[in-house]
N, C-alpha and C positions, 0 to 999 in steps of 0.2 A: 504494500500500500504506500503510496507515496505522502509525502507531508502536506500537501493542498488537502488530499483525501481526507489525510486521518483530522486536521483541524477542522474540516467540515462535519466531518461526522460527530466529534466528541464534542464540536459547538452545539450541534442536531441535540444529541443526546443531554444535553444539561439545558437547551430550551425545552424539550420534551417535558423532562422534570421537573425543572423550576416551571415553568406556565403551567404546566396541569396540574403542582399541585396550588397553584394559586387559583386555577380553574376551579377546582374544587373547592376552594371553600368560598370564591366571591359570587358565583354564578347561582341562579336560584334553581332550587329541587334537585340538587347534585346531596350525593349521602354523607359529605364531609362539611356543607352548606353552614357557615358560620363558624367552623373549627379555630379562627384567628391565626393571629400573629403568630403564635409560638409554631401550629404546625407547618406557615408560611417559610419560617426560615430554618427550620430544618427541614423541609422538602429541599430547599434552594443550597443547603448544606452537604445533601445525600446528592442533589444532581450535578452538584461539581464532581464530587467523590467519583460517581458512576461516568463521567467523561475521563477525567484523568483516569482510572484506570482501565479503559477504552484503547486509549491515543496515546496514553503517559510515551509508553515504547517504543513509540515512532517518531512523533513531533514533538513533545516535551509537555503537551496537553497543555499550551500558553489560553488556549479558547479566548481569548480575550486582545484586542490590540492593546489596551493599556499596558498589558504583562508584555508582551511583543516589543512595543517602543520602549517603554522602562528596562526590559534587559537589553536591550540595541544600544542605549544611551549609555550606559556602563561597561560596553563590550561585553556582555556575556554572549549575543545573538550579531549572528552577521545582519549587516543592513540590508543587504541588497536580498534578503528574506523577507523582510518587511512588509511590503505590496502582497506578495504572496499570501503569507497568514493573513491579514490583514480581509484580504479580500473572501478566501476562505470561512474565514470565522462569521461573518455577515450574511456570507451564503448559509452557511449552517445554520443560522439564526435564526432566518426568512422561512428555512424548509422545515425547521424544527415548530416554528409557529402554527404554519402549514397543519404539519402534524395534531399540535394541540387544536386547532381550528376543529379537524373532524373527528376530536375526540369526543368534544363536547357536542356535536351538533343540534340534538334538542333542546339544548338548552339555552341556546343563544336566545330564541325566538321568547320564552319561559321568563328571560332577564330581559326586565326592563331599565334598568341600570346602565347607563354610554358609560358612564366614569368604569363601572365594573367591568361592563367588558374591552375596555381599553387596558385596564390593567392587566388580563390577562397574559398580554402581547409585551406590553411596555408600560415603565414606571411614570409616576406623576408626581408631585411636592403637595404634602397634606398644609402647607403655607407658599403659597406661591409670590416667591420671591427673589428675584434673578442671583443676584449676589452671595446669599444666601443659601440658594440650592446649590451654586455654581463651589459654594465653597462645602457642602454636606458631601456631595460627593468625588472633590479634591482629599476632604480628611478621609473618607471610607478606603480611596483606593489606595492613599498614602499608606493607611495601614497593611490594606492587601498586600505591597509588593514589600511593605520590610516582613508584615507575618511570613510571604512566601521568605526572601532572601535571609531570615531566623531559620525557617524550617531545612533548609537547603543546607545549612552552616552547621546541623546535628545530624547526630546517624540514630537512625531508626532503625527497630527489623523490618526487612526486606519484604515488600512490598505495605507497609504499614501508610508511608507517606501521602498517599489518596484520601485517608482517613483523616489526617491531621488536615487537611488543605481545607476537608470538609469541614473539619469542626472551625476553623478559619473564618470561612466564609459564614456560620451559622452564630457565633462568634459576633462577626462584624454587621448581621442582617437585628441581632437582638441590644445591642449598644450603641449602633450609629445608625440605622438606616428606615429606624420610622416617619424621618424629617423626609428624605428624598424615592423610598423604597426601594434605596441602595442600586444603580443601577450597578457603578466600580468597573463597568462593562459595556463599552459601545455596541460591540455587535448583541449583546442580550438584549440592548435598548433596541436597534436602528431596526438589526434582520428581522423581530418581529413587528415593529410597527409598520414595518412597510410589506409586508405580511395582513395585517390589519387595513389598512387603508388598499388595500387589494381582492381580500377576500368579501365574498356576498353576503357579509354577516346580520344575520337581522337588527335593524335597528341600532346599528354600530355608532354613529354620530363620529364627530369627528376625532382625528389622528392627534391631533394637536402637536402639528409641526412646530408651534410656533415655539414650545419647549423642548422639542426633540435636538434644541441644539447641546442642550446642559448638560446632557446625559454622556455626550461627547466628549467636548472638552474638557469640564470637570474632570474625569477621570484619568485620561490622558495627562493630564497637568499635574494632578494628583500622583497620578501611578510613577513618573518619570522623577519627579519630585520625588519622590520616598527612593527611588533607586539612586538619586543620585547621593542624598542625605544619608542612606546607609555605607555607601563608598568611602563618602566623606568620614562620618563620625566613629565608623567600625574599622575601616580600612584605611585613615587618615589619610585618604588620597583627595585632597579638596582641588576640583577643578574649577577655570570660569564659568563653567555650564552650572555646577552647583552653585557658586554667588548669582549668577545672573536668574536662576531658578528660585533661590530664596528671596530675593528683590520680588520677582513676582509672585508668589506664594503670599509675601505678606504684604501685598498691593490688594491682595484679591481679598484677603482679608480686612483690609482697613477700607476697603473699597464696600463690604458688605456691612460690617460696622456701622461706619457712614449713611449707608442707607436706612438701616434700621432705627437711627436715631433722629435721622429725617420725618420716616412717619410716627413717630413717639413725638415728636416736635407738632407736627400737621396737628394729630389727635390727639394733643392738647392746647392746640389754640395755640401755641408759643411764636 
């Protein structure tokens, strides 16, 4: 199997599981219908687990371009791979959406909920607020790639690591990711929304492009940040990329600060 393959498929495989089991509990008259949060992220914790141990063998199971660009920026991944995974991973996304789309198919029509069945596909901010989400899921992925480059820096028994990544991710979905529903993941966002604004789903309402940028960036900036930051502060290897990287990390931060104290000013008359 070649590595376009295998990061398609084990991107497939952890939309599979992260969107159905979120299908399941946001969609109406499904049997886990209401189950929350907790069994949200560990479904999203067991469908990394079940991709990395899929693909681990072949492509490194990055599933993710933030994981992809964050080890390219440290030298761990050759660049000129980058496009590749990259493009792969998105595909995998879309087809894995696909997938969940005719898992659930009575039930779309059953939900009358757009927000609900938007989320099945792709994440939203329970406060919508550019700055602020832009910065929920910079800190989520930040963590993601130092939790990965910790996990990477210990030896485990042999094949255990799929396990730990999982509890990682379930981890980072139950401490950080009720503000943004932790996307940490472009292609987990992009491939299924654009999966959603494609397929004939009853009553679907809109894709809500107009946030599908944050889920992007965010993590990307995030994820690349936390790779360079651990080089820097573990491997005292401080490059320009990492100053020029904390400049804007806490741009973004004082950028969303700013905002929020903006409308605390508004809504109080000040």
């Amino acid at each position: 199997m070649s590595e376009f393959l295998a990061e398609m498929i084990g991107t497939m495989i952890l939309i599979i599981f992260g969107g159905g089991v979120v299908g399941g509990v946001v969609l109406r008259k499904t049997k886990a219908e209401g189950a929350g949060w907790i069994v949200i992220t560990i479904g999203w914790g067991l469908a990394v687990t079940m991709g990395v141990y899929a693909v681990g063998s072949i492509s490194g199971a990055h599933l993710n371009p933030a994981v992809t660009l964050a080890f390219a920026s440290i030298g761990e991944f050759p660049w000129d791979k980058v496009p590749l995974y990259m493009s792969a991973q998105v595909i995998g996304g879309f087809i894995g959406g696909v997938i969940v789309f005719f898992q659930y198919l009575p039930h779309w029509k059953a939900t009358k909920d757009q927000g609900a069945k938007l989320a099945v596909f792709s994440t939203s901010p329970a406060i919508r607020s550019t700055f602020s989400n832009i910065v929920s899921e910079m800190i989520g992925t930040f963590v993601l790639i130092m939790g990965l480059l910790f996990i990477g820096a210990n030896n485990f028994t042999e094949g255990l690591n799929p396990v730990i990544v999982g509890l990682l991710i379930t981890a980072i979905g139950l401490s950080l990711g009720a503000t943004t529903g932790y996307a940490i993941n472009p292609a987990r966002d992009l491939g299924p929304r654009i999966a959603h604004a494609i397929l004939p789903i009853i009553g679907k309402g809109s894709s809500d492009w107009g946030y599908a940028w944050i889920p992007i960036i965010g993590p990307l900036l995030g994820g690349t940040y936390g790779a360079l930051f651990y080089k820097a502060i573990f491997k005292d290897d401080y490059t320009v990329t990492f100053w020029v990287g904390s400049v804007i990390f806490v741009l973004v931060l004082l950028a969303a600060l700013n905002s929020e104290l903006k409308k605390r000013n508004v809504s109080e008359g000040v």
